[in-house]
C-alpha positions in Angstrom: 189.3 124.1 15.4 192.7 122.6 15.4 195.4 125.3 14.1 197.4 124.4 10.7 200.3 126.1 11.1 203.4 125.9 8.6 206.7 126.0 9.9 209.7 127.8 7.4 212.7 128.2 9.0 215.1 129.9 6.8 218.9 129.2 7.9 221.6 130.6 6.1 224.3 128.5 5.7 227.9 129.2 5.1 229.8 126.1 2.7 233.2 126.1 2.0 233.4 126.0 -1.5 236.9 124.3 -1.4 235.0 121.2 -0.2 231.6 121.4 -1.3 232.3 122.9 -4.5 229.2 124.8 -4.3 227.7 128.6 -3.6 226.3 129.7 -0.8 222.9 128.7 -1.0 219.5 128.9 1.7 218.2 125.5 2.7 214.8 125.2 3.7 212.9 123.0 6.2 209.0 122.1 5.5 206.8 120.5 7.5 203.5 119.2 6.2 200.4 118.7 7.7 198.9 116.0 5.4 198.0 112.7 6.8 201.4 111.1 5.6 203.7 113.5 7.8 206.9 114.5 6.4 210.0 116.8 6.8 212.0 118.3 4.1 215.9 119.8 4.6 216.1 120.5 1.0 219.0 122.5 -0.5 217.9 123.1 -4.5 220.7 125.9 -5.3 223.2 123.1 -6.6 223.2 120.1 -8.9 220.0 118.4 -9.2 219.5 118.6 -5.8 220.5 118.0 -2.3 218.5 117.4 1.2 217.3 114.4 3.4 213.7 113.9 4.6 211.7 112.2 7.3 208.4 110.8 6.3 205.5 108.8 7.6 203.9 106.2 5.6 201.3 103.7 5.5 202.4 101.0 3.4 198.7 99.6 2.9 199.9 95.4 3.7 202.3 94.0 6.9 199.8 95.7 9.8 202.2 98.3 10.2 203.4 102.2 9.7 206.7 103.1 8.3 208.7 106.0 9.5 211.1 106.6 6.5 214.4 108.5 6.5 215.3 109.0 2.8 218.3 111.5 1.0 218.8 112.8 -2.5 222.5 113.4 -3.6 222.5 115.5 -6.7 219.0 113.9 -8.2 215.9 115.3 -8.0 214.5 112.0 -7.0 214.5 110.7 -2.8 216.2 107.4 -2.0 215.0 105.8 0.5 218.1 105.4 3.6 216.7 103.8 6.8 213.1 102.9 8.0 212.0 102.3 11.4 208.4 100.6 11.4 205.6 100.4 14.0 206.1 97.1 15.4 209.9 97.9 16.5 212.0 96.8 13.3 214.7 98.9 11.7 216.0 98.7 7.9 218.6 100.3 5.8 218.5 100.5 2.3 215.0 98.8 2.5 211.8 99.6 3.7 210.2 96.1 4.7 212.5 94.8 7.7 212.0 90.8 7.9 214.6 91.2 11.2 214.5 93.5 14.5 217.9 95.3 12.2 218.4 94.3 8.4 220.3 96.0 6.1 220.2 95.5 2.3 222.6 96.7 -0.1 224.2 95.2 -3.3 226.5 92.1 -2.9 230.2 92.5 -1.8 232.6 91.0 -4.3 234.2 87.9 -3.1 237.6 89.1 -4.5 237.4 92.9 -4.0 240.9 94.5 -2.8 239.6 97.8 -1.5 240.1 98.9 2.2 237.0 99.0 3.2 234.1 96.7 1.0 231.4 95.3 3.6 227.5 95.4 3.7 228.3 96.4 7.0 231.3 97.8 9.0 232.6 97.5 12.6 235.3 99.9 12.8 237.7 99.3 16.6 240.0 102.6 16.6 243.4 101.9 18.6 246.8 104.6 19.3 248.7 101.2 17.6 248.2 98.2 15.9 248.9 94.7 17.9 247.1 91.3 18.0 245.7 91.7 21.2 242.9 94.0 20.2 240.6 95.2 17.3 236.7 95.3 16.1 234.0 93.0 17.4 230.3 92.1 17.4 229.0 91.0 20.4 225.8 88.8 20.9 224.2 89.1 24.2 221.7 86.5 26.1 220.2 86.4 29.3 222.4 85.4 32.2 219.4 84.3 34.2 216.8 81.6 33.9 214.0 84.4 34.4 215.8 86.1 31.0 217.0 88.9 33.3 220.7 89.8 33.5 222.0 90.3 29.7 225.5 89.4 29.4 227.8 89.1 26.0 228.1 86.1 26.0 229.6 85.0 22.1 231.8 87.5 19.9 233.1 87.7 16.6 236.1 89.5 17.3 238.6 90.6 14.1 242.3 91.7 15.2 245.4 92.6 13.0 247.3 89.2 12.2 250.6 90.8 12.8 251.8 94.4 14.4 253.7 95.1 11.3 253.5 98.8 10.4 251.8 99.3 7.1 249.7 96.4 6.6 246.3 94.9 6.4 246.3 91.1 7.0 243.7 90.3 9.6 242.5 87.7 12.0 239.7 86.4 13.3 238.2 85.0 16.4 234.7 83.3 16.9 234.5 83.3 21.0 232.3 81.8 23.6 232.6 83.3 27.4 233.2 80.2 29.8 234.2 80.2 33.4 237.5 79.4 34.1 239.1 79.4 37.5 235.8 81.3 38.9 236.4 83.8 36.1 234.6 85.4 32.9 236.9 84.1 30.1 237.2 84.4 26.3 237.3 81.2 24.9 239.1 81.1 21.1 236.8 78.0 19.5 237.5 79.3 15.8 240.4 81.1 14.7 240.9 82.2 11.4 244.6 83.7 9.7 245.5 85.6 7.1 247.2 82.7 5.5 243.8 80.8 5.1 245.0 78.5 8.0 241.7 77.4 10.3 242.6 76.9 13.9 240.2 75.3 16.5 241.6 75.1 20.3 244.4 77.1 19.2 245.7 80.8 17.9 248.1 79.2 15.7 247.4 76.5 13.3 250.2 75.2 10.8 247.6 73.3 8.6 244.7 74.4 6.2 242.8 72.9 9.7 244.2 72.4 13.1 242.5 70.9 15.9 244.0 71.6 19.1 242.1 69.8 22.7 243.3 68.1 25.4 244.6 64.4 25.2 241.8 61.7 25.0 242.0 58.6 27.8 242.8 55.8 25.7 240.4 53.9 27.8 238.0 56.5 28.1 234.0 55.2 27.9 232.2 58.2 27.3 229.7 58.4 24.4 231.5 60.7 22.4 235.2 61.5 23.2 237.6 62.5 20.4 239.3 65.8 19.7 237.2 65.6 16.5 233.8 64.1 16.1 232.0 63.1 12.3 228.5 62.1 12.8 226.5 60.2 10.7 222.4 60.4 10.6 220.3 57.4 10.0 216.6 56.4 10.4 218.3 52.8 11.2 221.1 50.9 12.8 222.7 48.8 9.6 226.2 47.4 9.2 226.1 48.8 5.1 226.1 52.3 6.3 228.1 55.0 8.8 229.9 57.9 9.3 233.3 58.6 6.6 236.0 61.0 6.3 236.9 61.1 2.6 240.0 62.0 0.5 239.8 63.9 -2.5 242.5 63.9 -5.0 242.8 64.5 -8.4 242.0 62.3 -11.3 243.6 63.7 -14.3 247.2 63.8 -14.8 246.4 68.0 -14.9 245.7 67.9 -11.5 242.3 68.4 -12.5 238.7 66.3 -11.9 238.9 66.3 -8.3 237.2 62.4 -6.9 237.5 61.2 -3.7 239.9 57.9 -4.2 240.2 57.3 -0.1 237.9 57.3 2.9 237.8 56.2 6.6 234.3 54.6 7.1 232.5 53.7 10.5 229.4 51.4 10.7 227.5 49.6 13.3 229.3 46.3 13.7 225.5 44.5 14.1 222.2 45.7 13.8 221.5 44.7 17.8 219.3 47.8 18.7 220.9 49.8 22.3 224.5 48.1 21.2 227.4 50.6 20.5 230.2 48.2 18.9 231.3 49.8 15.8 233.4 48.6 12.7 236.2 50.4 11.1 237.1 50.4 7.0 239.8 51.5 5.2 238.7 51.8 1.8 240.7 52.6 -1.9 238.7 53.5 -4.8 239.2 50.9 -7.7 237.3 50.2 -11.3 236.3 46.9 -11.9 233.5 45.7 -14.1 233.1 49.3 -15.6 232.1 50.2 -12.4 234.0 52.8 -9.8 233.8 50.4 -6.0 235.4 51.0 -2.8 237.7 48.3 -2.0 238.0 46.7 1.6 241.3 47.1 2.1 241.4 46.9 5.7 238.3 46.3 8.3 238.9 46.3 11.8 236.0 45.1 14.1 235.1 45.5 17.6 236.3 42.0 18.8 239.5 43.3 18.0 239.8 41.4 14.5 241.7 42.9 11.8 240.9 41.7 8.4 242.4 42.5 5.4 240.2 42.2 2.0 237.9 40.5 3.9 235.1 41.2 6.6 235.1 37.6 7.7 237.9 37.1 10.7 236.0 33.7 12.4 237.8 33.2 15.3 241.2 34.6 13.6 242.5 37.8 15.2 244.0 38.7 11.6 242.3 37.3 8.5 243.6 38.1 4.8 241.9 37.2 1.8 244.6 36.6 -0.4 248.4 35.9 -0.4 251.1 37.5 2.1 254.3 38.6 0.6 257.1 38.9 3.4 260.6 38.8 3.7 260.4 37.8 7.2 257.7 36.1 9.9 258.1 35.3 13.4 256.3 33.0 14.9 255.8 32.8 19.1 255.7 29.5 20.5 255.0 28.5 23.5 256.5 25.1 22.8 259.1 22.9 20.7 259.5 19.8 19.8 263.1 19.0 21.6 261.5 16.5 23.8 262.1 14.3 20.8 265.4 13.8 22.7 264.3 13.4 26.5 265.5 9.7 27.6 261.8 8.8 28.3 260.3 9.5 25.0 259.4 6.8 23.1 260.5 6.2 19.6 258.2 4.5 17.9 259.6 1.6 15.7 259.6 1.8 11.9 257.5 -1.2 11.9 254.8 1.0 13.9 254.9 3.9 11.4 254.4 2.1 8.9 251.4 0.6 10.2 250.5 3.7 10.8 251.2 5.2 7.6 249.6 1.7 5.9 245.9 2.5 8.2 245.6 6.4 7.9 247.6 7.4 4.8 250.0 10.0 7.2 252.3 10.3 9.5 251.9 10.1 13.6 250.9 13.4 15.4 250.4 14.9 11.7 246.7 16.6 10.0 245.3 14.6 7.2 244.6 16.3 3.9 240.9 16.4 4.5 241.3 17.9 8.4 244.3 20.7 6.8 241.6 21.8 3.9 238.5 21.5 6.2 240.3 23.7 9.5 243.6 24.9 8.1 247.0 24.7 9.8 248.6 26.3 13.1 251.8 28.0 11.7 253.6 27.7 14.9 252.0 23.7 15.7 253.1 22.8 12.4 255.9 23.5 12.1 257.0 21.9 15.8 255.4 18.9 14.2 257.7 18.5 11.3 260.5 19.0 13.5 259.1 16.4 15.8 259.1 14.1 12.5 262.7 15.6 11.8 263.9 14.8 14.8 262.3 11.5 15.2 264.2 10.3 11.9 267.4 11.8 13.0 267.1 9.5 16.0 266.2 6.4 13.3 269.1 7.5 11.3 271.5 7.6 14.0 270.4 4.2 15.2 270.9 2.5 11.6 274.0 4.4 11.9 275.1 2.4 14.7 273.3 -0.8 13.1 275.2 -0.4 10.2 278.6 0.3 11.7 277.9 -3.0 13.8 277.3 -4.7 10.8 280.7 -3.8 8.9 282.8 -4.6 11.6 281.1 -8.3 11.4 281.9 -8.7 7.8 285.3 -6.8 8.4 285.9 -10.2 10.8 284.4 -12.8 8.3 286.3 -11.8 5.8 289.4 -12.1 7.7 289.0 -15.8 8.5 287.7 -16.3 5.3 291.0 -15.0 4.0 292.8 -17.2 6.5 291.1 -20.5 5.5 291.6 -19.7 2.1 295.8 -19.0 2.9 296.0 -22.6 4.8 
């Protein structure tokens, strides 16, 4: 027959009472021998009631045994502090782990100013405070393909954000370990400061977000190459749909009702299945029709067209839908219309123009109405057209210049010896 025994161990304890603010009092440590084990440190000369126990329990559900570690602090009632159960998973401050370590305690306030106000802490001690060091939590994955060789291989690393004596602000990092110049590196992909400045690729971002990576080929032809990337899901490849970074700005004159007024939007520039051309918008936010639309302000495809209002370019590297105000154009031409003047080009006679003008109902070398509306006019063509028309009367002018000059100096003479035959 198996021997019961109980264990009392009586220990006399010594408390300062300076720091305890309590007598001296015996604690007492019980072991049972029920079928749910437990040990008691109990001290019951103060308060309500002071001790820790260790317990074993069978919670009935889960296929599993729970070894409890609870306390009482001035109550008469145990609270439950950490539990380890029989399939390997640890809890504190609950008793049903759903993770190989979960703790569970009441939320942290988004806004709380004390020192020290976590679910949990990760305290780094130093001699000094600099950014170089402070508190992390490490994850660690195998290093080998057979899952051997553990290695830390991502951090969350928190350091001061200054070394100024005094104060609190913090930074932190969110690392990956990479191999650089056949050494185990620290790479800095997030970085977060004190002033609510985001920094990815570098320690020191001057914007809400900074993205700092190494310059992309302007001709590069990889799949994805940009020092940021937004993707865009889709079950489909369709021209109405893509990928957009939007801008949100206010819509009240209070700086209130935040709407996004602005957006950058990518889309498929044809449905062709396996194709990668891609079509750019630059879109405003308007209301028309009682109705809140993005406007096509400016589309640029992949042929290189740039259309603005519009998404149909033709042939035209620049398409507008609408007028163009300017206080300047210049064409390039590649020709002119000075040949006019060449000694071999032929002037055609007035007689011939109008012909000309008589059979087609326009000029020589010029667009009827119906081809201008139909096709449109070549800024640049046209006009060395109408100076070919400008020049060509020039050259008619000067020669009924000459005509006319010839024919005064005749009269000049008949009048003369009409004048003498009148004086005779």
């Amino acid at each position: 027959m198996k021997k019961i025994i109980l264990l009392v161990i009586i220990v006399t304890v010594s408390f300062d009472q300076r720091a305890f603010a309590q007598t001296d009092t015996f604690d007492q440590l019980n072991a049972n021998s029920g079928s749910n084990k437990k040990i008691e440190w109990v001290s019951s000369g103060y308060g309500s009631g002071y001790g820790h126990k260790i317990y074993n329990l069978d919670p009935g559900f889960g296929g599993k045994t729970l070894l409890n570690f609870a306390g009482r602090n001035n109550n008469a009632s145990w609270t439950d502090i950490m539990t380890i159960t029989s399939n390997g998973k640890i809890g504190i401050g609950t008793t049903d782990p759903s993770a190989n370590f979960h703790i569970q305690s009441p939320f942290t306030m988004l806004n709380s100013t004390s020192n020290q106000d976590s679910n949990m802490l990760i305290e780094g001690t130093s001699s000094t405070r600099r950014t170089t060091e402070g508190a992390a939590l490490g994850f660690v994955v195998p290093a080998n393909t057979d899952g051997s060789n553990g290695w830390e291989q991502g951090r969350l690393l928190v350091t001061p954000d200054n070394a100024d004596n005094g104060r609190a602000e913090g930074r932190m990092y969110i690392q990956t370990r990479d191999r650089i110049n056949n050494q185990w590196k620290w790479v800095n992909n997030l970085v977060l400061r004190s002033s609510g400045n985001v920094g990815i690729g570098t320690t020191s971002p001057e914007a809400l977000l900074e993205v700092e990576s190494s310059a992309i080929d302007l001709l590069s032809t990889n799949k994805a190459d940009a020092n940021m990337i937004i993707q865009g899901t889709s079950s489909s490849r369709n021209t109405s749909e893509g990928a957009a970074l939007g801008f949100i700005v206010p819509a009240n004159s209070d700086g209130t009702n935040h709407w996004q007024q602005g957006r950058i939007i990518v889309t498929p520039d044809n449905t062709n299945t396996g194709n990668a051309s891609g079509r750019m918008y630059l879109q405003t936010r308007y209301y028309s029709g009682g109705a809140w639309s993005w406007r096509k302000n400016l589309v640029l495809g992949s042929s290189g067209s740039v259309g603005i209002g519009t998404e149909e370019t033709g042939s035209h590297k620049l398409a507008v839908e609408g007028s163009i105000g300017a206080r300047e154009i210049k064409v390039e031409a590649s020709g002119w219309s000075d040949f006019v003047f060449s000694n071999n080009y032929v002037l055609r006679t007035l007689e011939e123009v109008e012909q000309h003008i008589t059979e087609n109902g326009h000029l020589p070398e010029i667009p009827s109405e119906a081809e201008v509306t139909e096709n449109g006019i070549n800024l640049g063509e046209m006009n060395a057209k109408l100076l070919q028309k400008i020049e060509e009367l020039t050259l008619y002018l000067i020669e009924q210049n000459k005509e006319l000059k010839k024919s005064q100096s005749e009269i000049f003479e008949l009048k003369e010896k009409v004048s003498s035959l009148e004086n005779e």
